[in-house]
VOGU-3710 file (C-alpha; in Angstrom, 3 decimals, decimal comma):
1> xxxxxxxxxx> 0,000/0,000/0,000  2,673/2,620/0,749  4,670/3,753/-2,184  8,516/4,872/-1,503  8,922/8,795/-1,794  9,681/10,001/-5,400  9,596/13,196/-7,179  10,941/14,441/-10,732  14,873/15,171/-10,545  13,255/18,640/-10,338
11> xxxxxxxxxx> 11,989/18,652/-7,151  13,849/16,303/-5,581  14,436/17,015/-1,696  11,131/19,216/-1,429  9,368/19,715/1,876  12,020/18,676/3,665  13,602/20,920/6,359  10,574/23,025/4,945  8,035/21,289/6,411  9,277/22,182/9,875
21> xxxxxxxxxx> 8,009/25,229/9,480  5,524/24,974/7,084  2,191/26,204/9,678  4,019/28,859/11,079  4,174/30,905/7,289  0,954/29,452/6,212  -0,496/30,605/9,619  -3,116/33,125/7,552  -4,125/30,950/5,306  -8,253/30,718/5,473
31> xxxxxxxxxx> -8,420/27,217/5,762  -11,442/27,195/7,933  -13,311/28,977/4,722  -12,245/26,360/2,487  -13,446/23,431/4,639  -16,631/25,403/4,386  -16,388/25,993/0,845  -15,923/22,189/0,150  -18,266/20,900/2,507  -20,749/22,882/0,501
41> xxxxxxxxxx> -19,818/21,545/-2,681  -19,600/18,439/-1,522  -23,520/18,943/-0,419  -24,536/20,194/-3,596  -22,507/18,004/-6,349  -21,449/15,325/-4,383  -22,473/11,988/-2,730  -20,117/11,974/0,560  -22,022/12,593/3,742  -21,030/13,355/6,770
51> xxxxxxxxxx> -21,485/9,766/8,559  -18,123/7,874/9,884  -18,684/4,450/10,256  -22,296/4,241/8,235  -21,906/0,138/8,652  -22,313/-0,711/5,310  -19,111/-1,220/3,079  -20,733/0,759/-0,129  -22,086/4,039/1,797  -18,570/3,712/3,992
61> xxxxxxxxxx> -16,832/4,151/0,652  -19,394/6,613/-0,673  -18,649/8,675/2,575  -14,920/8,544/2,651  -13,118/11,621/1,657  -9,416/11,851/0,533  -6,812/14,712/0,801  -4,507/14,489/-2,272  -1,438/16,398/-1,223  -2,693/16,937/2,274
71> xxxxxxxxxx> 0,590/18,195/3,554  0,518/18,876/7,308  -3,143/17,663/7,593  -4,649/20,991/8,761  -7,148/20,668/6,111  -8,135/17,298/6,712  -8,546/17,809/10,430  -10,845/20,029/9,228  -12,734/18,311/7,209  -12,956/15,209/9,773
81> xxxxxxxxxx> -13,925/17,714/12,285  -17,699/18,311/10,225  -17,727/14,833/10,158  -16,315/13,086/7,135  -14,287/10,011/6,995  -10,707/11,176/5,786  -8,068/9,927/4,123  -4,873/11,619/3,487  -2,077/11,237/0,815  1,098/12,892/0,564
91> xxxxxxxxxx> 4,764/12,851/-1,133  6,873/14,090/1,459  7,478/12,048/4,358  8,225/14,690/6,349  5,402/16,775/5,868  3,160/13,593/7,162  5,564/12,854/9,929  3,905/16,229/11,072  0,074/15,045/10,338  0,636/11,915/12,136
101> xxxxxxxxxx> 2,032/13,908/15,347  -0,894/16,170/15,268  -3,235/13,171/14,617  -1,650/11,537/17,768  -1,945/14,723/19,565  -5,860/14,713/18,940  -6,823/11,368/18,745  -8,352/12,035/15,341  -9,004/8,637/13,197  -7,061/9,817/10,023
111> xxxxxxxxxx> -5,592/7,159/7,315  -2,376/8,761/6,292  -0,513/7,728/3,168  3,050/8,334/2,180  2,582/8,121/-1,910  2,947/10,022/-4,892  -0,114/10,952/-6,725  0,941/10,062/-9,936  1,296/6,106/-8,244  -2,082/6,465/-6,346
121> xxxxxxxxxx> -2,994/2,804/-4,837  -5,895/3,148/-2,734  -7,418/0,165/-0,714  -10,991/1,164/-2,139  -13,121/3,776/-3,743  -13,880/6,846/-2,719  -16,754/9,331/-2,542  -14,700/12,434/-2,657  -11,553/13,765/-3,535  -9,949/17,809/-2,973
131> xxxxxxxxxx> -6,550/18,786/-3,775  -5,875/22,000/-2,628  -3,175/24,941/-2,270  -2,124/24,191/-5,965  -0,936/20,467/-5,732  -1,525/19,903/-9,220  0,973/22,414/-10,344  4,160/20,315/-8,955  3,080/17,624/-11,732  4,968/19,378/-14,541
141> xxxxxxxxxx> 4,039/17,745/-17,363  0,406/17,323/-18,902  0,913/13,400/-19,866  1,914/12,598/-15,883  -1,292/15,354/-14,934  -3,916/13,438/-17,255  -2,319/10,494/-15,744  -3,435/12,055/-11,903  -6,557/12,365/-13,388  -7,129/8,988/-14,494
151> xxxxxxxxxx> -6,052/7,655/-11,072  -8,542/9,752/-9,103  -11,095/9,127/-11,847  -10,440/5,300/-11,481  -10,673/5,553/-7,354  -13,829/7,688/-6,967  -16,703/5,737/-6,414  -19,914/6,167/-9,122  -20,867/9,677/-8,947  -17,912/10,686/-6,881
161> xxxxxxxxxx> -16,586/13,925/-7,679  -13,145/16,014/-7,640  -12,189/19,313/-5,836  -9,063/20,873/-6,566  -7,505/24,139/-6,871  -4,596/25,448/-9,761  -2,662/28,284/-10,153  -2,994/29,627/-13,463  -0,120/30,147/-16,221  -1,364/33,963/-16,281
171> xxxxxxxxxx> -0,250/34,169/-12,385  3,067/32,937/-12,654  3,435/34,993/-16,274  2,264/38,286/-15,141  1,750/38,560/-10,936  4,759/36,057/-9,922  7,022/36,393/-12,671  10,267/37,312/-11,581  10,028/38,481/-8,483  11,628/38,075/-4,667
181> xxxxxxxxxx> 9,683/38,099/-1,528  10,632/38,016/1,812  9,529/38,254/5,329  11,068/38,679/8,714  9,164/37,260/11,695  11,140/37,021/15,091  11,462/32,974/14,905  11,856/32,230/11,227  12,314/34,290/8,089  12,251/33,357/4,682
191> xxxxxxxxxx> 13,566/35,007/1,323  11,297/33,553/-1,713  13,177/34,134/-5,496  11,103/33,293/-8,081  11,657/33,239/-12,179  9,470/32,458/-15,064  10,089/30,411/-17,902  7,181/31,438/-20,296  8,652/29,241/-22,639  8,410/25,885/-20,714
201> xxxxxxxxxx> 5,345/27,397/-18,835  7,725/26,376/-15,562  7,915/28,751/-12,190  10,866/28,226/-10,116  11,130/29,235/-6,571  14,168/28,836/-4,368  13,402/29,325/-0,831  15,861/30,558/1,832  14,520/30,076/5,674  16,626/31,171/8,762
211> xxxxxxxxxx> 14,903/29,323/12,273  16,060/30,224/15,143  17,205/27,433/17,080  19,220/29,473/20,135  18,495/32,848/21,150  20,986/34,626/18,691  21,733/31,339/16,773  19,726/30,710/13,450  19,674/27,389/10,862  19,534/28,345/7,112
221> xxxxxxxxxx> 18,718/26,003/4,661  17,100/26,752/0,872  14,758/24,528/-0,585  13,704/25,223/-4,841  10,610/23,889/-6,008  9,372/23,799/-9,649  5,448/24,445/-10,509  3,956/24,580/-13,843  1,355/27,001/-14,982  -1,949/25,511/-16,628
231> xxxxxxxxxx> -4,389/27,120/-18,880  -8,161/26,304/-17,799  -8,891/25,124/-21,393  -5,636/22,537/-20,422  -7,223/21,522/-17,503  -10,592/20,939/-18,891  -9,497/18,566/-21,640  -7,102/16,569/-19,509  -9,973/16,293/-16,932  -12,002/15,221/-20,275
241> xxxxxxxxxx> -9,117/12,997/-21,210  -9,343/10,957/-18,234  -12,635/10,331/-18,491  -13,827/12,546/-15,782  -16,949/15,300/-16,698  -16,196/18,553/-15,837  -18,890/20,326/-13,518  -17,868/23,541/-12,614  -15,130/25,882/-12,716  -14,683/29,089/-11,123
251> xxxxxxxxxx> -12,474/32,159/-9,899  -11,369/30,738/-6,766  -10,670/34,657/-5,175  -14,398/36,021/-6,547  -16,174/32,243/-7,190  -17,556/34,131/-10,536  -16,614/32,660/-14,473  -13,086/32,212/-14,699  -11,578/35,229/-16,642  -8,242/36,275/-18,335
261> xxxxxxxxxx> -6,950/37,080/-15,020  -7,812/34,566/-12,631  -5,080/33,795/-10,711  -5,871/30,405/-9,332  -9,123/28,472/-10,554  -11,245/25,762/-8,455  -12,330/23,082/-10,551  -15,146/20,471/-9,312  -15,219/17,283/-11,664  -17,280/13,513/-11,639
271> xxxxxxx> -16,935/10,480/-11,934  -18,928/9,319/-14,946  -17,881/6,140/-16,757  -18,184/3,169/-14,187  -21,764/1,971/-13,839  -23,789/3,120/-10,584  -23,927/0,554/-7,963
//
């Protein structure tokens, strides 16, 4: 069931050191209104409810949620806290090595996964499955992304549908581009470079993060991570592709039509080729 950790030579080593510290920048990150955002879709396009342990193996697969790229787990502890059955899946060992202490922390009943998404191997269907906070982009090229889609197509149960979020190649073009960010907090700082190829549609960030570890002693390590940009009409036909129906699609910052300048794009797909149960 667990797959060994791999990435693409280019981002080898990711969300490593980085994961230490991973919360602490993403600490204003509205989580709690994406939960509610999901849980809502999930209401109105979806057939997961609510109901751990329904006793019957079909509805316990209908209800069973998974977190693709569920990183630290905040998400899915939020999720599991309305009431769903959660599953989480995740690359980076050391990013789950920090789920599984908060899960032991809170005593929460969360299935957590070290596996790469383009190898997903799943124990049984499921009714639901988000990817958030731009997973998708890491996959860099559209052959390995349609193959993503197949997977999740091939592991949602009949009528199951897909949540997940993309940055768009207008963002990393024309907000990103080439740019450096940084900010200084009393604990940990970080120093983000980024550069665009428009070419290659790839965004490259190299991160540089001081923690303190001492009162005046700091650790520095730098971490570069490679995303690609995708067009909505790419999305849509790899979704198509992979035999998944398209639903809805929407600004993710507005939730209006998707224009020219959307930054980053929700997309809710469903199942629609096995036969219903």
């Amino acid at each position: 069931m667990y797959e060994e950790e791999y990435y693409p030579a280019e981002n080898e080593g990711i969300y490593g050191d980085f994961a230490e510290v991973y919360d602490r920048f993403m600490d204003e990150t509205p989580y709690e209104d994406w939960a509610g955002r999901i849980e809502d879709w999930i209401k109105k396009y979806g057939i997961s409810k609510p109901e751990r342990d329904a006793g019957d193996v079909l509805e316990s697969e209908k209800n069973l949620v998974l977190d693709l790229g569920c990183g630290t787990g905040t998400l899915t502890e939020l999720l599991y806290d309305k009431g769903y059955d959660m599953l989480g899946v995740d690359v980076s060992e050391e990013m789950l090595g920090i789920a599984m202490r908060k899960k032991a922390e809170n005593g929460k009943s969360i299935l957590y996964l070290l596996q790469d998404m383009r190898e997903l191997e799943l124990y049984s269907t499921v009714g639901t499955v988000i990817s958030v906070c731009d997973c998708v982009n890491y996959i860099l090229e559209e052959e390995e992304l349609k193959q993503v889609f197949s997977l999740v197509n091939n592991y949602l149960f009949p009528g199951g549908i897909f949540i997940f979020d993309f940055n768009t190649e207008y963002k990393y073009r024309e907000i990103i581009g080439d740019s450096t960010i940084a900010e200084n907090r009393e604990e940990c700082s970080f120093i983000w470079e980024n550069y665009y190829d428009p070419e290659e549609c790839l965004n490259q960030y190299d991160v540089t993060v001081f923690v303190q570890e001492q009162e005046d002693l700091f650790r520095r390590f730098t971490e570069t991570h490679f995303q690609r940009g995708y067009t909505p009409e790419q999305i849509k036909e790899l979704l198509e592709q992979a035999g998944l129906e398209l639903l809805k699609m929407c600004d993710s910052d507005t939730d209006g039509p998707v224009t020219a300048v959307s930054q980053r794009v929700c997309v809710i797909a469903k199942e629609c080729m096995k036969e219903k149960q």
